[in-house]
C-alpha positions in Angstrom: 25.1 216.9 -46.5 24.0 220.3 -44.7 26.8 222.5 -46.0 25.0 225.7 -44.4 25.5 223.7 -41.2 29.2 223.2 -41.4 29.7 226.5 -43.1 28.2 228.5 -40.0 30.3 226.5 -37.5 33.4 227.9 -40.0 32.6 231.4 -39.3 32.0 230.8 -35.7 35.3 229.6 -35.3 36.9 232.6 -37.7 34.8 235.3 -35.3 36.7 233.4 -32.5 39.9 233.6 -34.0 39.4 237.4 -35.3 38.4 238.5 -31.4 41.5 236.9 -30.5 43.7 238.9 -33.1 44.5 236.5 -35.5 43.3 236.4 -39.0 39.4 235.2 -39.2 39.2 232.0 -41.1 38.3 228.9 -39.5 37.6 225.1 -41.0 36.4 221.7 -39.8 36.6 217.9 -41.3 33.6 216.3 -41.5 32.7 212.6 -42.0 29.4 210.9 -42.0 27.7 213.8 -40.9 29.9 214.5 -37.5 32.9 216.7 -37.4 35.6 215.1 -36.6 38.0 218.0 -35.9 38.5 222.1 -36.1 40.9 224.8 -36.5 41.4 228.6 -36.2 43.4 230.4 -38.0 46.6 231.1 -35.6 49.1 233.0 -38.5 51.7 235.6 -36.7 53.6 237.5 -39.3 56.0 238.4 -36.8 57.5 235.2 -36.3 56.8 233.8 -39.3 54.0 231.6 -38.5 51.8 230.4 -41.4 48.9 229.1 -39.0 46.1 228.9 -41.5 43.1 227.6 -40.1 43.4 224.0 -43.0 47.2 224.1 -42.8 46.5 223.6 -38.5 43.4 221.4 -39.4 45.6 219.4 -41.4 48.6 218.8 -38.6 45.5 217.8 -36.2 44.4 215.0 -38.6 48.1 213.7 -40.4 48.2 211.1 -37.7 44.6 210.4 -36.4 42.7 209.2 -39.2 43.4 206.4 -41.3 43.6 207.2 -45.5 39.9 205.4 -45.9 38.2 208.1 -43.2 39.7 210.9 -45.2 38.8 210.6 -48.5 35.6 209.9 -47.7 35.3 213.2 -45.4 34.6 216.6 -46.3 36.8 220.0 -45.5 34.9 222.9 -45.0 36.7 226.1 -44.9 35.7 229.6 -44.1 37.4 230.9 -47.4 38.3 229.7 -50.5 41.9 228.3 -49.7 45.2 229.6 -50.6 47.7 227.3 -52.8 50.0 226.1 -49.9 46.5 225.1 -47.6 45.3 222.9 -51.3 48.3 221.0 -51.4 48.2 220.7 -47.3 44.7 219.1 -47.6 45.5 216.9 -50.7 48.5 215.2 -49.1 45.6 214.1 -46.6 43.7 212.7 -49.2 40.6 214.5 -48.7 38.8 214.7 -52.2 35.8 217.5 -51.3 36.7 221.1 -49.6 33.7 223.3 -49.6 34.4 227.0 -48.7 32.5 229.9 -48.3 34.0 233.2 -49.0 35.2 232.9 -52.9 38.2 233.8 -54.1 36.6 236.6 -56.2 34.7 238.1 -53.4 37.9 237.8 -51.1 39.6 239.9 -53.4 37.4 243.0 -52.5 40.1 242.9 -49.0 43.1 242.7 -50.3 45.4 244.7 -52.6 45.6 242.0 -55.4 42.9 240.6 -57.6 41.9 237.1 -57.8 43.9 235.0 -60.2 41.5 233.3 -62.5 43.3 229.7 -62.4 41.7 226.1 -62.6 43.1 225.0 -59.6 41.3 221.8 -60.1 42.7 221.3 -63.6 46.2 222.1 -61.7 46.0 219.5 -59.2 44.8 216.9 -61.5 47.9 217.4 -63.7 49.4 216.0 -60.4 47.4 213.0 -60.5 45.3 214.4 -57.3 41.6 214.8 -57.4 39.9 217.4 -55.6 36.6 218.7 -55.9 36.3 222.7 -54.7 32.3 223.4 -53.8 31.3 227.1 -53.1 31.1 229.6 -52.3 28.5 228.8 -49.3 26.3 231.5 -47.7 29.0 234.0 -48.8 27.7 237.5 -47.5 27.0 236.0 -44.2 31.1 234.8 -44.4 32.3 238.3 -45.9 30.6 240.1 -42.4 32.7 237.5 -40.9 36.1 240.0 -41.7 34.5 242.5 -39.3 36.0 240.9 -37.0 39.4 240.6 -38.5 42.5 241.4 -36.3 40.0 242.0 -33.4 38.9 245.1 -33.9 35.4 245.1 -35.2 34.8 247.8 -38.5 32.2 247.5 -40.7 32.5 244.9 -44.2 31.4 248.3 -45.9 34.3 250.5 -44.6 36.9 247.4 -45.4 36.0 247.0 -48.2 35.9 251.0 -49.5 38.9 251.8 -48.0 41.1 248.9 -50.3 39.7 250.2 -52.8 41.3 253.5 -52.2 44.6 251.2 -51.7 44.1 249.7 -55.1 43.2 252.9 -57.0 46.3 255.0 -55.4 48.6 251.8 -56.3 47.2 251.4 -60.2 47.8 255.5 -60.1 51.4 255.2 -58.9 52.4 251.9 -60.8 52.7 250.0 -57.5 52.7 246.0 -58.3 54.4 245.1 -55.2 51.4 242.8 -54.0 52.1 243.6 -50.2 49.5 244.0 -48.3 48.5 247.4 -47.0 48.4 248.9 -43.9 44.9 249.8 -42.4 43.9 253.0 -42.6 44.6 256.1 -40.1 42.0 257.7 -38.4 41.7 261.4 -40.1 42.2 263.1 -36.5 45.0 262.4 -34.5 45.6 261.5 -30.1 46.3 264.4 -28.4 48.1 265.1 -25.0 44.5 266.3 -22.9 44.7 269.5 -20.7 43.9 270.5 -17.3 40.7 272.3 -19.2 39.9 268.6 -20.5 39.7 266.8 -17.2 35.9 266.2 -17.3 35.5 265.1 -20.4 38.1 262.3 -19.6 37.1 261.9 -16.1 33.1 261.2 -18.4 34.8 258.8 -20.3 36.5 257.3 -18.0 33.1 256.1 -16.0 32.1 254.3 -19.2 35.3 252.3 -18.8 34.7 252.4 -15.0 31.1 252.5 -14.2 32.2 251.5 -10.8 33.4 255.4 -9.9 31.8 258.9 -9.7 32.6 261.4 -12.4 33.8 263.8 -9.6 35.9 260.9 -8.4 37.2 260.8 -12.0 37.7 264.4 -12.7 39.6 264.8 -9.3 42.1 261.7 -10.4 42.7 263.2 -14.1 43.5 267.0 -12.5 46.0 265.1 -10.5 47.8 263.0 -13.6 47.8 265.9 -15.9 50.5 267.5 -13.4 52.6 264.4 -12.8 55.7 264.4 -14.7 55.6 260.6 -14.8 51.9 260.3 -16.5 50.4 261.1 -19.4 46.8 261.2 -20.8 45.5 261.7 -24.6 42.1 262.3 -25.7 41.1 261.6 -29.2 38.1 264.7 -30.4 36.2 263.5 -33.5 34.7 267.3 -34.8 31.6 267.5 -32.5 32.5 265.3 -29.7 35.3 263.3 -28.0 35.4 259.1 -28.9 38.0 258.2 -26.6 41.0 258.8 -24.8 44.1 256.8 -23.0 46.3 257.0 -19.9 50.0 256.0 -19.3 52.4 256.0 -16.9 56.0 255.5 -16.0 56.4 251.8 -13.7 59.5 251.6 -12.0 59.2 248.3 -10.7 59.2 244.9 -11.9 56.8 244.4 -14.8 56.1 241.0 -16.4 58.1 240.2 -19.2 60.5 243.4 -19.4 64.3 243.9 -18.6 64.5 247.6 -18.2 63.3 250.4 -16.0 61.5 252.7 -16.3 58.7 250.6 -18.8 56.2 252.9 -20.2 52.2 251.2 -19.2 49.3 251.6 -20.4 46.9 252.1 -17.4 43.9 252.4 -19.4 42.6 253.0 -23.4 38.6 253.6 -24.0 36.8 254.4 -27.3 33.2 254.9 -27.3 31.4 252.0 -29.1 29.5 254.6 -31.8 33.7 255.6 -32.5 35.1 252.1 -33.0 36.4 250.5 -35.9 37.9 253.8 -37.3 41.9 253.6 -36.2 41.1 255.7 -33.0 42.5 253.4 -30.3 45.8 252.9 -32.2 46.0 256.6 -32.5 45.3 256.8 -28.6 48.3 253.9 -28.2 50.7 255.0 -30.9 50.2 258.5 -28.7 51.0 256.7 -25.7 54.1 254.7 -26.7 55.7 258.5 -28.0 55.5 259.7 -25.0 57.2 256.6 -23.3 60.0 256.5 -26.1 60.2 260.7 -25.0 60.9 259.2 -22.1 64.3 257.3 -22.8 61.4 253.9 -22.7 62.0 251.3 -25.0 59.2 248.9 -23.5 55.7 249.1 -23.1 53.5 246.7 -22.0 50.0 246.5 -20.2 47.5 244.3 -19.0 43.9 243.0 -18.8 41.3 240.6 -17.6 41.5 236.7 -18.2 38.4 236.7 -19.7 38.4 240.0 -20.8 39.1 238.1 -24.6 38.0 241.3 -26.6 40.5 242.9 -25.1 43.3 240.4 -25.6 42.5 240.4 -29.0 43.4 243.9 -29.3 46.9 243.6 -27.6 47.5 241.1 -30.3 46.4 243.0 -33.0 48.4 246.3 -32.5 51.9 243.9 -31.5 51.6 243.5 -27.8 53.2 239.7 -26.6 51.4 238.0 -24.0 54.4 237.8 -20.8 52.7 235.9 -18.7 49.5 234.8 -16.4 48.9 234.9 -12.7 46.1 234.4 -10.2 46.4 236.9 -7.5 45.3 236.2 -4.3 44.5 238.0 -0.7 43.1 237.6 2.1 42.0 239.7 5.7 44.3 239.5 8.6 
């Protein structure tokens, strides 16, 4: 069997899951050489979901497959699985899982280390037998977490930065095993200036190529004196990487049940500048000034297919409300 095959189509699907802002790990079934079914991971912390990409793989095949098909088929799974996704795919029956990411070299992005168990000896103490192949074109999988929670940073950077985490938690005795938070840019969103207006109003045509930079310029002058607006720009030490703008709605907005809601009209970050924390920065800015504001909602919005950008929502806590087609026509 082509296991690169299979293991490429994992990561494909884990890109897809990570640009939607869910975890990226993704798995299909295979069975005489055609894959029967697949699964992205779809876990949500904040509602307790545990949506693994083999726990969902499993539900999808519990009641399409007879026992025969699935011990004679073959899991492949993005990463090495966790505990609760082996004893998912043994109560299918499935007898080979093939992953691609190791459990050693997964390690390297979290806070933990890998636990050095037999997890084959384990399950056959439970009369199962299952067969764990790998790992599978694993560097090629690890630059698959530069996608994870769907905003792209570099394997590098990830993987530096938890080892910062680990070092300052050996140094301070910390053995909580949570996971840490990613880390804050160095520099910090700031509430932009009259002085500042073209350098937004430049940004802002790389998010808008569609208007003129004086068009631009002459917009930001007049939101920089309205009392119900606010826009932050984000200055790295020789040039500015991105900036945001927000506003006060009082009228209906999907999904909320008070007025005024703070909105987020628009966030940029040069592509050079991405990956670093800088658009949080720019939206954590945003939401303080709507919370100034007696807010306690903010929302926003963005294309249908705009998916990059729905990923992001996701990824710093936005809830989708709702979806609408808009129509109009000339009269």
């Amino acid at each position: 069997m082509d296991h690169e095959k299979y293991m490429k189509r994992c990561y494909e699907l884990a890109i897809r899951a990570g640009k939607k802002g869910f975890d990226t790990f993704g798995a299909v079934l295979v069975h005489d050489g055609k894959i029967l079914e697949e699964a992205e991971n779809t876990s949500d912390r904040s509602k307790g979901i545990f949506g693994h990409a083999e726990y969902n793989l499993v539900h999808r095949c519990a009641e399409r497959y007879p026992d025969a098909v699935m011990k004679g088929s073959t899991l492949f799974t993005s990463c090495a699985p966790c505990e609760r996704c082996l004893c998912a795919i043994a109560s299918l029956g499935v007898e080979t899982v093939v992953f691609g990411v190791s459990y050693e070299a997964f390690s390297r992005l979290t806070p933990g280390e890998a636990s050095p168990v037999d997890r084959e000896a384990l399950l056959r103490k439970l009369g199962i037998r299952m067969e764990l192949t790998g790992p599978v074109l694993e560097d090629e999988g690890m630059r698959v977490f530069e996608w994870w929670g769907g905003e792209h940073r570099p394997l590098e950077e990830l993987i530096a930065e938890m080892a910062e985490i680990k070092a300052g938690r050996e140094g301070m005795g910390d053995t909580s095993g949570h996971g840490a938070k990613p880390r804050e840019a160095a520099r910090k969103a700031e509430r932009a200036a009259m002085s500042d207006a073209d350098t937004i109003a430049e940004l802002a045509c790389e998010l808008w190529p569609d208007h003129t930079r004086e068009e631009m310029t002459a917009e930001y002058r007049a939101l920089m004196t309205d009392k119900e607006a606010a826009v932050f720009l984000f200055r790295m030490e020789d040039h500015a990487a991105g900036f945001a703008q927000c506003q006060l709605r009082h009228d209906y907005v999907e999904g909320t049940s008070t007025s005024p809601v703070g909105y987020l009209e628009g966030i940029y970050v040069r592509e050079a500048d991405r990956g670093k924390g800088i658009a949080r920065s720019l939206l954590q800015a945003c939401e303080d000034w709507a919370g100034a504001q007696g807010c306690t909602e903010f929302a926003s919005d963005c294309e249908l297919e705009n998916t990059e950008s729905q990923g992001f929502h996701r990824a710093v806590g936005f809830e989708e409300a709702n979806r609408i087609v808009a129509y109009v026509k000339k009269i």
